[in-house]
PLY file of the C-alpha trace (Angstrom):
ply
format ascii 1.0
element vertex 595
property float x
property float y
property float z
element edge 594
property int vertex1
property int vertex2
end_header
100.84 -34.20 -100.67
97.11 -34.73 -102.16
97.54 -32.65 -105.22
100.22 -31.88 -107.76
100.72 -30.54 -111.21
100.35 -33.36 -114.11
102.84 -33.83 -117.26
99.72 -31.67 -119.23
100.38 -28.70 -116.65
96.57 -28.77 -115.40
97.08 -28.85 -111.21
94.97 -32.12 -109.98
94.64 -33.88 -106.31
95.61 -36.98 -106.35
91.65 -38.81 -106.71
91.46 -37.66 -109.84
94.54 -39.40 -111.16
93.62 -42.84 -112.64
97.48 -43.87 -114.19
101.35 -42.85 -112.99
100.92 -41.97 -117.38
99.41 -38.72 -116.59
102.53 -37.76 -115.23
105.42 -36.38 -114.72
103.99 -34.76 -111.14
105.46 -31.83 -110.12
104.73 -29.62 -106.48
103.36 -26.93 -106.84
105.37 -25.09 -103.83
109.01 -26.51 -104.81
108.91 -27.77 -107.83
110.42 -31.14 -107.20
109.44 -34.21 -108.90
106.71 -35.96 -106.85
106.08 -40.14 -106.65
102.47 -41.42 -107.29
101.79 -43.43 -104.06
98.70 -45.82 -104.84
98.25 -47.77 -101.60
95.32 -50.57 -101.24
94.84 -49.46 -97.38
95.46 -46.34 -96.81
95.16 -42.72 -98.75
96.67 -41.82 -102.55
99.03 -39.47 -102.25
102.30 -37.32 -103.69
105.30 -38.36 -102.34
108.49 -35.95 -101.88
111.94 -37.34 -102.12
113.34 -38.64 -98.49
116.05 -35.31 -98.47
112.69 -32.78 -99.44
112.71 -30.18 -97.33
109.56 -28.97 -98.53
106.34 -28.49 -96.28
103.71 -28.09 -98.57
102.33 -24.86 -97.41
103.16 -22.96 -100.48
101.36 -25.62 -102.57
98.52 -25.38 -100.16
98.36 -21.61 -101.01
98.95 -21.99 -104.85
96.28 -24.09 -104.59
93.51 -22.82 -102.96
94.18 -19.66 -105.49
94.28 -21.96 -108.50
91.15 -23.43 -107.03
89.30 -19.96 -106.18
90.46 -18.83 -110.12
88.95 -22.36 -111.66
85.58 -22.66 -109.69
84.70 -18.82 -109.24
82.59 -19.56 -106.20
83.48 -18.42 -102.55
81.88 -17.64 -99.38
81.90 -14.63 -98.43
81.56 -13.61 -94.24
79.19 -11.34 -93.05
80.69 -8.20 -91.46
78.12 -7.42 -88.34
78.92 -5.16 -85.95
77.51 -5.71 -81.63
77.70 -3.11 -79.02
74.96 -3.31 -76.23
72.65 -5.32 -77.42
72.73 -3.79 -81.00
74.05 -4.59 -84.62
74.41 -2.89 -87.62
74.79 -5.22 -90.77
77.84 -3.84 -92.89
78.04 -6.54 -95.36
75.19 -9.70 -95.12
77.83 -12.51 -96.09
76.60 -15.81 -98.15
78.02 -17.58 -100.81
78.58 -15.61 -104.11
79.18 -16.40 -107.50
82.09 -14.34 -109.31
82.28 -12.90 -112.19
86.08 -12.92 -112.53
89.01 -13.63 -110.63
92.21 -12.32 -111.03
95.36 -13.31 -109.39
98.72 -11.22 -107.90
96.98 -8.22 -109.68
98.77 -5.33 -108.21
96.29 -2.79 -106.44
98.26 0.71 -106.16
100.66 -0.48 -103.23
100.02 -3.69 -102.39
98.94 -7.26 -104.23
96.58 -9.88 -102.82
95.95 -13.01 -103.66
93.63 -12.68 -105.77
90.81 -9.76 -106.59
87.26 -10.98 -107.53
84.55 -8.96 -108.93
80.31 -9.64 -108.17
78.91 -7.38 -110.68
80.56 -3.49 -109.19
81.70 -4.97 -106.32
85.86 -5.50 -106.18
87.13 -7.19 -103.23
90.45 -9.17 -102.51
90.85 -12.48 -100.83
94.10 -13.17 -98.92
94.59 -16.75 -98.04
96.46 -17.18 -94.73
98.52 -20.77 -94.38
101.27 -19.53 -92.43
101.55 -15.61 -92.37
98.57 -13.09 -91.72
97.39 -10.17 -93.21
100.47 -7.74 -91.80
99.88 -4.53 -90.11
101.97 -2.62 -93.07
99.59 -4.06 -96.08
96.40 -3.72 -93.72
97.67 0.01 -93.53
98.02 -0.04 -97.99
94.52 -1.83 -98.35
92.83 1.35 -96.02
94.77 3.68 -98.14
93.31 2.19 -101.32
89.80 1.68 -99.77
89.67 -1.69 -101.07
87.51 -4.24 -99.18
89.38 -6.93 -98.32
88.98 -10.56 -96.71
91.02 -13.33 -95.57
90.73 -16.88 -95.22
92.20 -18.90 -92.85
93.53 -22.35 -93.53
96.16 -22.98 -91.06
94.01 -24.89 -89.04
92.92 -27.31 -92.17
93.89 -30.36 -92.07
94.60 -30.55 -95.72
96.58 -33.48 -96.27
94.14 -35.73 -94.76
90.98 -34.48 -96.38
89.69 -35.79 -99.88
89.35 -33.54 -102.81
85.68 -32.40 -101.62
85.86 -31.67 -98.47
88.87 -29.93 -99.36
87.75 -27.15 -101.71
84.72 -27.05 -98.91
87.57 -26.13 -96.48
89.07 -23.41 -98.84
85.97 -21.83 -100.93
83.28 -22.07 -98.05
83.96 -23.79 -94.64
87.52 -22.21 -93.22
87.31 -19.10 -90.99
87.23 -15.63 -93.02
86.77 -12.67 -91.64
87.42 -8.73 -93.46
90.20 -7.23 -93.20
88.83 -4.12 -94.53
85.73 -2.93 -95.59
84.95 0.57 -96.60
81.68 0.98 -95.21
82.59 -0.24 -91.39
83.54 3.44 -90.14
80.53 4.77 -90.80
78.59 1.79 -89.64
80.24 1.86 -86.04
79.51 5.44 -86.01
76.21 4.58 -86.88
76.06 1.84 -84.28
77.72 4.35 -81.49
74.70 7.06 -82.23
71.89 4.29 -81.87
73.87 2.63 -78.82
74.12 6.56 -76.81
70.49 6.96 -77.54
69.54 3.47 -76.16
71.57 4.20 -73.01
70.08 7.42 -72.84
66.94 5.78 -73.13
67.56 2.76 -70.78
69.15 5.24 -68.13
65.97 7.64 -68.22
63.82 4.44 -67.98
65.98 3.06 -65.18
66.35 6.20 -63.28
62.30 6.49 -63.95
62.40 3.00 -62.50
63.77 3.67 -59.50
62.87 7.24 -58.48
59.63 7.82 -59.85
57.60 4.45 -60.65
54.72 4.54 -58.54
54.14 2.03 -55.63
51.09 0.72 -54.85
51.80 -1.57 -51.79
49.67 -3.26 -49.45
49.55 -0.97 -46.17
48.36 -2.56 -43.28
46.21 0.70 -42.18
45.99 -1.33 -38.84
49.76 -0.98 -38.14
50.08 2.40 -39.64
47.20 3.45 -37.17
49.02 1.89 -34.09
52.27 3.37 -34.64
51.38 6.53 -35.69
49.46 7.21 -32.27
52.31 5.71 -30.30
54.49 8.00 -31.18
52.04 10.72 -30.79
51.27 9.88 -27.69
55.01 9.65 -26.52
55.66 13.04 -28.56
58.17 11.56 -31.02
56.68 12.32 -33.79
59.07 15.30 -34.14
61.63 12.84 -35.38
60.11 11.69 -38.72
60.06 13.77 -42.22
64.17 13.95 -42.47
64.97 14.79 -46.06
66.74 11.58 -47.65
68.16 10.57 -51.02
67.66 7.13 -50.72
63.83 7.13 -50.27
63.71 5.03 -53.18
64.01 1.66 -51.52
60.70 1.82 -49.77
57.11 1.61 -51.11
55.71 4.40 -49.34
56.40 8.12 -48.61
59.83 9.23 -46.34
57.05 10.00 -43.10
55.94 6.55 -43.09
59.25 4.75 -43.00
60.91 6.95 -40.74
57.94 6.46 -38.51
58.48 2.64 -38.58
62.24 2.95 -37.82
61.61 5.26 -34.76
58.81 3.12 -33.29
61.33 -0.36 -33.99
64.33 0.65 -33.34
64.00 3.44 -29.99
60.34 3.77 -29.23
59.53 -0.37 -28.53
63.01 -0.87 -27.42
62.77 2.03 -24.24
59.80 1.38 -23.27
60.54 -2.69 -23.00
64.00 -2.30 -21.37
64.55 -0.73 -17.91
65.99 2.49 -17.74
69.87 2.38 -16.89
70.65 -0.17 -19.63
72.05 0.50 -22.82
69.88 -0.25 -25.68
71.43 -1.28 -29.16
70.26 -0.78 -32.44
69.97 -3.80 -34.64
67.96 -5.52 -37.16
65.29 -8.24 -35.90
67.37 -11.81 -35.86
69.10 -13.50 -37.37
69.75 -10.07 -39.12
70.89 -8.19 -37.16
72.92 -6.23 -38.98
70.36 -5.24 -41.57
68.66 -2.42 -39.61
65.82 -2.42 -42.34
64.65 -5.60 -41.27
62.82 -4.28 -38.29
60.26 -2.55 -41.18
57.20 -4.55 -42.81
58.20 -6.42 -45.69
55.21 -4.47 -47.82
57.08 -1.46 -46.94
60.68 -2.15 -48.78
61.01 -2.75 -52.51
62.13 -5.69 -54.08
61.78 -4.89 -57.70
65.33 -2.95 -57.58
68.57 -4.99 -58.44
72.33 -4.77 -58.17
72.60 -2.69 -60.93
76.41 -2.14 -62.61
77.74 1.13 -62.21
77.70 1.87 -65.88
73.89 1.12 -65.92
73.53 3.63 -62.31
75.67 5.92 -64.23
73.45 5.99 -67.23
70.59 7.10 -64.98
72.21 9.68 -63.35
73.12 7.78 -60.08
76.17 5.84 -58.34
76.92 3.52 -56.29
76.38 5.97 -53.16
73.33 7.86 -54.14
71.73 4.61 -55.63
72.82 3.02 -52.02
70.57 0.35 -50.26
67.94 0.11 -47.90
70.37 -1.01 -44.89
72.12 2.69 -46.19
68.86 4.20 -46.17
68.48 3.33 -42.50
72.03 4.54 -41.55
71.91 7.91 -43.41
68.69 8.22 -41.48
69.75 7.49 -38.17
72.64 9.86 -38.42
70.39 12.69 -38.97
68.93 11.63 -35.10
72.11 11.93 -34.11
73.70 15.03 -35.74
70.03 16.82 -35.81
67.76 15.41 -33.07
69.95 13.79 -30.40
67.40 10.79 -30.74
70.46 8.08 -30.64
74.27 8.02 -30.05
76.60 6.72 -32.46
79.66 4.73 -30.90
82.53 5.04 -33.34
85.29 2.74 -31.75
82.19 0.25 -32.32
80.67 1.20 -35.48
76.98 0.96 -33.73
73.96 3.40 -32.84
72.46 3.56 -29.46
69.25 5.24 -28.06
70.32 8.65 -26.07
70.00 7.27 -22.45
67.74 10.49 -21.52
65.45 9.32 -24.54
64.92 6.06 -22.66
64.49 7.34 -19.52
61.82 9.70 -20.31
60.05 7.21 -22.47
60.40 3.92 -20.32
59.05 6.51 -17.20
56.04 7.65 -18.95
55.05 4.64 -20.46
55.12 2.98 -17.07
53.10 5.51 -15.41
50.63 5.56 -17.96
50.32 1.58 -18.67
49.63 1.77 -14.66
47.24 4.02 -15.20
45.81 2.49 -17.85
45.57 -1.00 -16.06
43.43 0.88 -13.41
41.21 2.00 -15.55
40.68 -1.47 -16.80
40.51 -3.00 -13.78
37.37 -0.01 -12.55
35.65 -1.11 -15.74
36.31 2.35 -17.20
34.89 2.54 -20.75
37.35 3.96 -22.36
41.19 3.18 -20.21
43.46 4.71 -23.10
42.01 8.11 -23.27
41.56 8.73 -19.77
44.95 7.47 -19.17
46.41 9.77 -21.70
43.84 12.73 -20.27
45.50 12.44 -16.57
48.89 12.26 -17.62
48.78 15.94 -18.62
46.21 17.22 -16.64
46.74 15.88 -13.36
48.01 18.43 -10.91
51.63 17.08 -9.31
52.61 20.09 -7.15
52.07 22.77 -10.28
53.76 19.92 -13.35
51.28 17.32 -14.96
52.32 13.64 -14.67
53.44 13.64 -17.95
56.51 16.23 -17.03
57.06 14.67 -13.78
57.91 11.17 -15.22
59.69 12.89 -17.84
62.17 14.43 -15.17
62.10 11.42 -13.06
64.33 11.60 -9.58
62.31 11.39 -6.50
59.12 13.09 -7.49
58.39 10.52 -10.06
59.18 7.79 -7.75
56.59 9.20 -5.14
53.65 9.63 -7.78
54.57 5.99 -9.03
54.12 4.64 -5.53
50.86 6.77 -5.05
49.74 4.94 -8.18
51.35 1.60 -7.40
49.23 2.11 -4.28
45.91 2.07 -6.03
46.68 -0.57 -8.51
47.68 -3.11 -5.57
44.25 -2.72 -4.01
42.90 -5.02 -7.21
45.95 -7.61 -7.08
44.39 -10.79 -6.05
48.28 -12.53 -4.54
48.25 -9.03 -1.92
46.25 -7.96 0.61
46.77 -4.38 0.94
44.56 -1.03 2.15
41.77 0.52 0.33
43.84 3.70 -0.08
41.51 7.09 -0.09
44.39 9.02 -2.76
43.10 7.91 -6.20
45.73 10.93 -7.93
42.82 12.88 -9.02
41.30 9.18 -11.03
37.45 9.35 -11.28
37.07 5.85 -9.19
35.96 6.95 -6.30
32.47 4.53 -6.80
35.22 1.56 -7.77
37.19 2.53 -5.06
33.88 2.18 -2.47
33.27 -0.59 -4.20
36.37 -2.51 -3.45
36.02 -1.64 0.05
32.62 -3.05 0.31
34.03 -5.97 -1.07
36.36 -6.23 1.66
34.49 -5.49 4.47
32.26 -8.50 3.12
35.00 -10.82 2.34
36.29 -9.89 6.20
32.45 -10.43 7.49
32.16 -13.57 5.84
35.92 -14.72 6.90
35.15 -13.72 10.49
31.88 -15.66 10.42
33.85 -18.36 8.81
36.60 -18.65 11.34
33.70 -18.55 14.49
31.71 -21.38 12.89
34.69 -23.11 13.02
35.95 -22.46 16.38
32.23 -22.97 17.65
32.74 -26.22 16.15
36.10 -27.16 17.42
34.45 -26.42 20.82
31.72 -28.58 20.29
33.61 -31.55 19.06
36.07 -30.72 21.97
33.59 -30.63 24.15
31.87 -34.09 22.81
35.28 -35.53 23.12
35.91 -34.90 26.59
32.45 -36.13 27.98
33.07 -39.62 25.64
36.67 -40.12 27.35
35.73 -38.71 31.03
32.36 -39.61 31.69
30.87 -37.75 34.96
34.44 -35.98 35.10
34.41 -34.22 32.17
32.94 -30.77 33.36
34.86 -30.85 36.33
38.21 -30.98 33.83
37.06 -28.74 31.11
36.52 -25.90 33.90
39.66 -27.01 35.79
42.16 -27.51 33.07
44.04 -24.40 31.86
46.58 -23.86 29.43
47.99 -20.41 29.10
45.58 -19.04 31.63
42.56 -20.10 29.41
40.54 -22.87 29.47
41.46 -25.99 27.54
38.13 -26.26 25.27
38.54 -22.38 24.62
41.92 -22.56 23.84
41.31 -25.56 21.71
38.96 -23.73 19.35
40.96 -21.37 18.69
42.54 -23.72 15.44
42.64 -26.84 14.06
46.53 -26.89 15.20
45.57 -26.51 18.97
42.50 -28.69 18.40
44.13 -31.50 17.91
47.00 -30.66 20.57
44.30 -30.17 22.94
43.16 -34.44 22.12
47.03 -35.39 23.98
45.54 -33.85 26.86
42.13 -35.59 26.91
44.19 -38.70 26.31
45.98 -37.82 29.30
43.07 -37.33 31.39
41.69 -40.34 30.27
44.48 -42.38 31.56
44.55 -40.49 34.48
40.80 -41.40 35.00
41.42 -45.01 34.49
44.18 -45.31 37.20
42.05 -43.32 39.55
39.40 -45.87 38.58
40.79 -49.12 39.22
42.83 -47.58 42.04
39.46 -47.13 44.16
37.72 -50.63 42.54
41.07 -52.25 44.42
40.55 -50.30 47.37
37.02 -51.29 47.78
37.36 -54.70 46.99
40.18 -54.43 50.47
37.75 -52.79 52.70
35.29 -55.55 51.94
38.12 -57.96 52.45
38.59 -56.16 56.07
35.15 -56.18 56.79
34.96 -59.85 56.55
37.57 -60.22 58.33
36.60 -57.72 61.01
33.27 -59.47 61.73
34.65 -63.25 61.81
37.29 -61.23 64.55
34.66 -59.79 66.84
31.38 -61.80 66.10
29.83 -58.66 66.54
28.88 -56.65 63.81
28.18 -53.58 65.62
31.78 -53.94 67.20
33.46 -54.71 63.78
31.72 -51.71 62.57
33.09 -49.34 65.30
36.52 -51.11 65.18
36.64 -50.03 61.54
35.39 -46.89 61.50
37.18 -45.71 65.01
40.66 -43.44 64.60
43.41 -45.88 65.68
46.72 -44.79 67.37
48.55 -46.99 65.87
47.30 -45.75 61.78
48.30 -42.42 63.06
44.48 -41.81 64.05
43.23 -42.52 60.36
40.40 -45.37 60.92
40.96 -48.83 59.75
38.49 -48.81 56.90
40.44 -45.36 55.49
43.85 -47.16 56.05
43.17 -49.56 53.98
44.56 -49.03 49.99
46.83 -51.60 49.76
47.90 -55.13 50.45
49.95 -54.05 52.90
48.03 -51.41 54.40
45.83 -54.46 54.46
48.30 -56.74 56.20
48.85 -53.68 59.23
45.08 -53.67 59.37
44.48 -57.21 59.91
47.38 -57.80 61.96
45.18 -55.00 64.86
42.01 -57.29 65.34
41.93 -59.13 68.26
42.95 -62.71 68.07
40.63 -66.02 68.09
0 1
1 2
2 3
3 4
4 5
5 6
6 7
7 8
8 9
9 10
10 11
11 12
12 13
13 14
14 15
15 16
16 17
17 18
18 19
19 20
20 21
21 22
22 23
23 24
24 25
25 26
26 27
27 28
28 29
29 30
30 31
31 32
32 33
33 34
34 35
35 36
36 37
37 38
38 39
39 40
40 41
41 42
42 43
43 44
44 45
45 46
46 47
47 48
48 49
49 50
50 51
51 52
52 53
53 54
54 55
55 56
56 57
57 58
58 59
59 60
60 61
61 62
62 63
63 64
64 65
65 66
66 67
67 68
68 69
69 70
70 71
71 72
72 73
73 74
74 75
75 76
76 77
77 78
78 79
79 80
80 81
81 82
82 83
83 84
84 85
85 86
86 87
87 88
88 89
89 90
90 91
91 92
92 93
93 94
94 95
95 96
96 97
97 98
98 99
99 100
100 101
101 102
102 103
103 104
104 105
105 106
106 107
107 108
108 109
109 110
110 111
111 112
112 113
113 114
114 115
115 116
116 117
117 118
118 119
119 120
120 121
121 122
122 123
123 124
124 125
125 126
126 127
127 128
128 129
129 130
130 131
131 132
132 133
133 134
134 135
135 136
136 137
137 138
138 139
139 140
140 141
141 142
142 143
143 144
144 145
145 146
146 147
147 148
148 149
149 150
150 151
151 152
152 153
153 154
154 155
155 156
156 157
157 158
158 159
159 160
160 161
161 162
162 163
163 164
164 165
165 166
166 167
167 168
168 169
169 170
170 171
171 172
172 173
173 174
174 175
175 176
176 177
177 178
178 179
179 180
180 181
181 182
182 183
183 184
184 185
185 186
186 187
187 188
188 189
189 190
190 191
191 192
192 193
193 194
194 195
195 196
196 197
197 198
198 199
199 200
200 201
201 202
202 203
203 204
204 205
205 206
206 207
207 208
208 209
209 210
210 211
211 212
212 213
213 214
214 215
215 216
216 217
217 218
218 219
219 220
220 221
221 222
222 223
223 224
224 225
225 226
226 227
227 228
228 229
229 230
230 231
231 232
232 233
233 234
234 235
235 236
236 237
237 238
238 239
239 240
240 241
241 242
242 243
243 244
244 245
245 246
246 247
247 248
248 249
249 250
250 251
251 252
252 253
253 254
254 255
255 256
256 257
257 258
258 259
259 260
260 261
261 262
262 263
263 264
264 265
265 266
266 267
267 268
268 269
269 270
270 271
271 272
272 273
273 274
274 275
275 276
276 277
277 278
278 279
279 280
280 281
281 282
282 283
283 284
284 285
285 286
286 287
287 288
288 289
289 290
290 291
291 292
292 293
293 294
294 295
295 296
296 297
297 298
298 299
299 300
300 301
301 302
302 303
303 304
304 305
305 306
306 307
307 308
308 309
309 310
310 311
311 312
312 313
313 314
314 315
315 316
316 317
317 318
318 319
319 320
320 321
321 322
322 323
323 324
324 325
325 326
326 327
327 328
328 329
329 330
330 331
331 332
332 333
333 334
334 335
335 336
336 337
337 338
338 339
339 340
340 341
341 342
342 343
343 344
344 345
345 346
346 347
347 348
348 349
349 350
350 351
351 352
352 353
353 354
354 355
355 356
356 357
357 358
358 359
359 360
360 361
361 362
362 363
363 364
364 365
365 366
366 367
367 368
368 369
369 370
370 371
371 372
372 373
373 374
374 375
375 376
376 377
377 378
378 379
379 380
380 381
381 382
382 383
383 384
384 385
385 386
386 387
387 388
388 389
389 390
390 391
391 392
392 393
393 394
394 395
395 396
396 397
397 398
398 399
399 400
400 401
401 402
402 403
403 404
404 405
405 406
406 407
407 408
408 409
409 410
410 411
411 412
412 413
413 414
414 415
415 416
416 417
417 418
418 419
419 420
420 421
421 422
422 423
423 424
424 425
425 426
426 427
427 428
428 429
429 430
430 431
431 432
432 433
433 434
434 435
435 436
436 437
437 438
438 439
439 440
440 441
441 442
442 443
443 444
444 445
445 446
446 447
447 448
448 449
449 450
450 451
451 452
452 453
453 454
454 455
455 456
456 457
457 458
458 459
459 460
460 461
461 462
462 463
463 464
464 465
465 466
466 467
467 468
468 469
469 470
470 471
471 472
472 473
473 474
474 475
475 476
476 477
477 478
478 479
479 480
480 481
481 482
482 483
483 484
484 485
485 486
486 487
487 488
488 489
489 490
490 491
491 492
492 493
493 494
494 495
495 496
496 497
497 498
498 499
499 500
500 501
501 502
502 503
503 504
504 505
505 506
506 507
507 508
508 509
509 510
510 511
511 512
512 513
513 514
514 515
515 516
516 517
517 518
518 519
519 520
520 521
521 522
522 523
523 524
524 525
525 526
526 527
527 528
528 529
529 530
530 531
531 532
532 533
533 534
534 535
535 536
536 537
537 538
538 539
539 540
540 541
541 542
542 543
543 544
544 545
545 546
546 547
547 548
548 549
549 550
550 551
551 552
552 553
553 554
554 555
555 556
556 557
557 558
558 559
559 560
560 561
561 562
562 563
563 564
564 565
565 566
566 567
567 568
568 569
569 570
570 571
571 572
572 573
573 574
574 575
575 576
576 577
577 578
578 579
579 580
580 581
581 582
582 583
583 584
584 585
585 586
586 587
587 588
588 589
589 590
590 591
591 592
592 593
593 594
């Protein structure tokens, strides 16, 4: 216990007794005798008997009134009331001095700890060490009006604290707050009016904000121009200027937006994609899912948040008509569907398709006029756009323009496409095809001439080509054969056939047969040689005989008619003829007449 009353009756803590003299001590919650403890070490303080069943908190409580009556000083908290980002001050707070204090003074029905006066002012101070401020005399104290505060010490640790920091705790440092105060009704009245009228205001700025601020993107005219004019030219402009209530998430005007959707999201797609194939509506990757994000980025705003709904509500909006731009997209596409049969929405899948006779008529007449178009470009036409988009609705296709006919599609489109397919081919560099004389009503009739002139001198000059070279093959050939043959070679280039034509003509013909045709030279050549040193042999026998015949019959003039005589017995061939081998040789000399 740190504080006591002293044999003189005055209440002191226990630092500002100097002798166990100034006693008897007595507590000030029970009553009991206390013991002076005056350690070396550790704190001074009261000590109950061993059996005390005391716990100090009605000492505490005497005290801190005792000590509120004798200094006359207490702070006082400030009473401020918050809502929204607003206050109104009821009562400032601060430390006051008093000008009396008064304890257990009875106040009509109920008695606080003590009431203390600041010049008018009359408030009472309620000291709370065990028990609050109950329900009952918080009910009394708003029936007498009186303002009221309490302060809060059963979270001081009192027994450990010197005397200073002590009557800090109690007069100034503790928590307090009001109980009562007169003037706090009308304040939070006060504070409700000027919070409505700051909603109001926020909620007219916010619904300002996001319905009516003006946007001044960046357009890029450039894309605006290009898509505008597509869909113009593929008649889809019908499809933009839906009414919307979510217009606010984009930077420009409904028109604009919806125009960008269409030419993303059905217009690109068809006209990319074969016809047959379902075509899916989705956001560019990776999302997918946020159809929006097929749209420029200067086109959607990014100064609107995730508002609360008390903030939407306060501007007139919730969460479904302030929405989002991927909600924007949807409530747009479903006026396509319900209103325009632009795109089909798949329920069991929760996704939106373009209408498959959408695609076909747009993927048809794109084809037939990028064709067209390509033509144009390829004859040098000045201007391949507008005369493409001139023929596809003026062109005469058995009473319909092109422009219907591909629309339709079936047979008849497929026959005008291969009409035009026709023409194109004639400029594709990997095909030979005809110069066709059915341009489809096209103005290329001087292109088309043209191109044929080309051929006809690319066919000249290939024809010239291809003679050169065969006149050369059959000169080479020709220079060939005489080198291997000799004196024979005419005789076997008009002799030798192959196919019924002769060799060197058949030769020329290509390099494939030219070089055929060398096996047969080769094999001439050998033939040549055989024959060759076949009739050297032979010769060198007849002059072998003729020796022989003249050292037989000393007589050359009989030799000579011995040799050149038909013999019965060479089955009448003469000797001289007989003669082609070593045998033949051996008959021959075995017939002259013996020495």
């Amino acid at each position: 216990m740190p504080f006591a009353a002293c044999g003189d009756g005055v209440v002191r803590h226990v630092e500002q007794i100097t002798s166990p003299r100034q006693g008897p001590f007595i507590c000030l919650g029970c009553e009991e005798r206390l013991t002076l403890r005056l350690p070396k070490v550790n704190r001074r303080h009261f000590a109950h008997r061993s059996d005390s069943r005391c716990s100090g908190e009605t000492a505490l409580h005497l005290y801190a009134k005792l000590l509120l009556l004798a200094v006359r000083r207490v702070t006082l908290p400030a009473l401020i009331l918050r809502d929204g980002g607003l206050q109104e001050v009821v009562f400032e707070g601060g430390e006051f001095a008093l000008d009396s204090v008064k304890l257990e003074q009875s106040e009509g029905t109920f008695q606080p700890d003590a009431m203390v006066t600041t010049g008018a002012d009359r408030r009472a101070v309620e000291f709370k060490v065990a028990h609050a401020v109950d329900t009952d005399k918080q009910t009394k104290v708003a029936h007498a009006d009186c303002p009221m505060i309490e302060i809060d010490l059963s979270g001081v640790r009192w027994r450990k604290l010197d005397q200073a920091e002590l009557d800090d705790q109690i007069l100034h440092l503790a928590p307090r707050h009001w109980v009562y105060h007169p003037d706090r009704e009308r304040a939070e009245l006060l504070l409700s009016e000027r919070v409505n009228r700051e909603k109001k205001a926020k909620g007219e700025r916010l619904r300002w904000h996001i319905a009516e601020r003006p946007q001044k993107p960046f357009i890029d005219s450039e894309w605006v121009s290009q898509v505008m004019t597509d869909l113009q030219d593929a008649e889809l402009d019908y499809l933009v200027g839906a009414k919307t209530t979510l217009g606010h998430w984009f930077t420009v005007r409904p028109q604009l937006w919806q125009a960008g959707l269409v030419h993303a999201l059905i217009y690109k797609p068809s006209i990319g994609f074969s016809a047959g194939g379902d075509i899916r509506i989705r956001g560019e990757w990776p999302n997918e899912r946020h159809l929006e994000s097929v749209l420029p980025t200067w086109m959607l705003r990014t100064d609107l948040s995730n508002y609360t709904p008390k903030a939407l509500a306060a501007a007139g909006y919730s969460r479904e008509t302030f929405g989002s731009a991927s909600q924007a997209v949807v409530e747009y596409l479903f006026h396509l569907f319900t209103d325009r049969q632009a795109v089909i929405w798949a329920k069991d899948e929760q996704r939106f398709y373009v209408d498959p006779d959408l695609h076909h008529r747009l993927h048809h007449r794109h084809e037939l006029q990028w064709k067209v178009r390509s033509i144009a470009e390829d004859a040098r036409h000045p201007d391949p756009d507008g005369i493409s988009r001139r023929w596809m609705r003026r062109y005469n296709v058995d009473g319909r323009n092109p422009w219907a006919v591909a629309g339709e599609g079936g047979n008849h489109y497929r026959a005008l496409l291969e009409r035009v397919d026709a023409i194109r081919d004639m400029t594709r560099a990997f095909r030979e095809v005809p110069i066709v004389d059915d341009l489809c009503g096209l103005p290329f009739q001087e292109w088309r001439d043209g191109l044929r002139r080309k051929r006809e001198e690319k066919e000249a000059a290939e024809q010239k080509r291809i003679e050169d070279e065969k006149a050369k093959r059959l000169r080479n050939f020709g220079i060939a054969a005489t080198n291997g043959l000799k004196d024979d070679a005419d005789a076997w280039l008009a002799s030798k056939m192959i196919d019924g034509v002769p060799i060197a003509e058949w030769a020329s013909v290509s390099d494939d047969r030219y070089w055929k045709a060398f096996d047969h030279i080769e094999r001439a050549e050998t033939d040549r040689r055989r024959r060759v040193q076949a009739a050297e042999a032979a010769e060198d026998l007849r002059k072998r005989l003729t020796t022989e015949a003249k050292k037989a019959f000393r007589d050359p003039d009989r030799a000579n008619l011995f040799l050149n005589s038909a013999h019965p017995k060479l089955a009448g061939r003469r000797p001289i003829e007989a003669c082609e081998t070593e045998g033949d040789l051996k008959v021959v000399l075995a017939l002259l007449p013996k020495a």
